[in-house]
C-alpha positions as a Markdown table, in Angstrom:
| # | Residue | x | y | z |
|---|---|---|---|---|
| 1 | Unk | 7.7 | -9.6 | 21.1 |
| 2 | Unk | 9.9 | -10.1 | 24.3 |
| 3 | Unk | 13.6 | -11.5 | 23.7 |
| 4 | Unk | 14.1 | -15.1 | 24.4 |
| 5 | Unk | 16.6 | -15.4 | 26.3 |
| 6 | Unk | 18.8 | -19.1 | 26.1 |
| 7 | Unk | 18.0 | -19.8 | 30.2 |
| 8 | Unk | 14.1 | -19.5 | 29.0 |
| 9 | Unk | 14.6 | -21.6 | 26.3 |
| 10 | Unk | 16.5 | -24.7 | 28.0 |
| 11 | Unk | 13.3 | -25.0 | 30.3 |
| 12 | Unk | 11.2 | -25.0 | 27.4 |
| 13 | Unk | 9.6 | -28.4 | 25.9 |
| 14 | Unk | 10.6 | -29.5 | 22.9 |
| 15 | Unk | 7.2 | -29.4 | 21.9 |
| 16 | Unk | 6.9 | -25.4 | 22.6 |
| 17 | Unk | 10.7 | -24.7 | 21.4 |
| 18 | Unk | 9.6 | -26.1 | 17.7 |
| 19 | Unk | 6.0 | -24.3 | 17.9 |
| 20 | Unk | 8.1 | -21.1 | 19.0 |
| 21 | Unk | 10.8 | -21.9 | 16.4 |
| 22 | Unk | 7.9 | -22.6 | 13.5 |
| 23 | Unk | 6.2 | -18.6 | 14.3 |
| 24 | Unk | 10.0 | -17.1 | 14.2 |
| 25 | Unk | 10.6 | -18.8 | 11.1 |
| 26 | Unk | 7.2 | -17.2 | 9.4 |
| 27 | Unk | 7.2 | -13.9 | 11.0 |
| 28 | Unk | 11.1 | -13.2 | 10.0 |
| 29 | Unk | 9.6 | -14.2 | 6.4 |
| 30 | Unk | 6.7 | -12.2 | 6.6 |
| 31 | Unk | 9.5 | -9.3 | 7.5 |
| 32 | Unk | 11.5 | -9.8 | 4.8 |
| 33 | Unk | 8.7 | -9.9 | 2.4 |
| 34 | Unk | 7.6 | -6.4 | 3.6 |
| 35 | Unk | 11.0 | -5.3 | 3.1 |
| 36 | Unk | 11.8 | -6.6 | -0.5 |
| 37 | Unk | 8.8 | -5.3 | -2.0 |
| 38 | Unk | 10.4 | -1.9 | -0.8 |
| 39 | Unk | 8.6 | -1.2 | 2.1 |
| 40 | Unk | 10.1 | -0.3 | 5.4 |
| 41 | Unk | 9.9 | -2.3 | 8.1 |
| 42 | Unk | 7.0 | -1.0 | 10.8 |
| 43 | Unk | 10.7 | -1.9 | 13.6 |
| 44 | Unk | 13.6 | -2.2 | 11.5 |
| 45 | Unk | 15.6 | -4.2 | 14.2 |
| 46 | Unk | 12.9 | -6.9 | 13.8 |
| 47 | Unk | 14.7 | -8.6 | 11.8 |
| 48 | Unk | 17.8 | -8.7 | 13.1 |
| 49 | Unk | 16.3 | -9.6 | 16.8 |
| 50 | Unk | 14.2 | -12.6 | 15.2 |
| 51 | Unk | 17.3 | -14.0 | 13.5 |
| 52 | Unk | 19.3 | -13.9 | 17.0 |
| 53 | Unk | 16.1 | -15.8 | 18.2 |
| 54 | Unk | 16.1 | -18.3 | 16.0 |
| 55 | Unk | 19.7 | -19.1 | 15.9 |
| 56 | Unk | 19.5 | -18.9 | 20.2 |
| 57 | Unk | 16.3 | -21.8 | 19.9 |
| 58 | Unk | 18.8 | -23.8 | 17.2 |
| 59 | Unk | 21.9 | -23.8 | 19.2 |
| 60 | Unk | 19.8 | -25.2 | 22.2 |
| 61 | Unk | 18.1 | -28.0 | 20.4 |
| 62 | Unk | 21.4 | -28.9 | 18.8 |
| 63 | Unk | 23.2 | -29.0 | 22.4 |
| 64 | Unk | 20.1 | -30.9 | 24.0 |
| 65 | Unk | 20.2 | -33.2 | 21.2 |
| 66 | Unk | 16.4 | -32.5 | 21.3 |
């Protein structure tokens, strides 16, 4: 998965930013279930990137006002 970076997101729909936010949201779940049932994560800077994702699409919908 490609970074998002916040210039692709402001030309995104609001429609597409919640669908994009909605996979992040699972995936970085699906991540840390792998990882709490003591597995290692298959890219261990997964997470990390997903949560900078997520917090990038929030901070754009909060300053749209979307």
């Amino acid at each position: 998965m490609e970074e998002l970076k916040a210039k692709e997101i402001r030309k995104m729909s609001k429609e597409d930013l919640m669908k994009k936010y909605n996979e992040m949201k699972e995936e970085l779940m699906r991540e840390r279930g792998i990882s709490a049932m003591g597995g290692a994560p298959p890219s261990p800077g997964k997470i990390e990137s997903l949560k900078r994702q997520i917090a990038r699409i929030e901070t754009v919908l909060r300053e749209t006002g979307r």
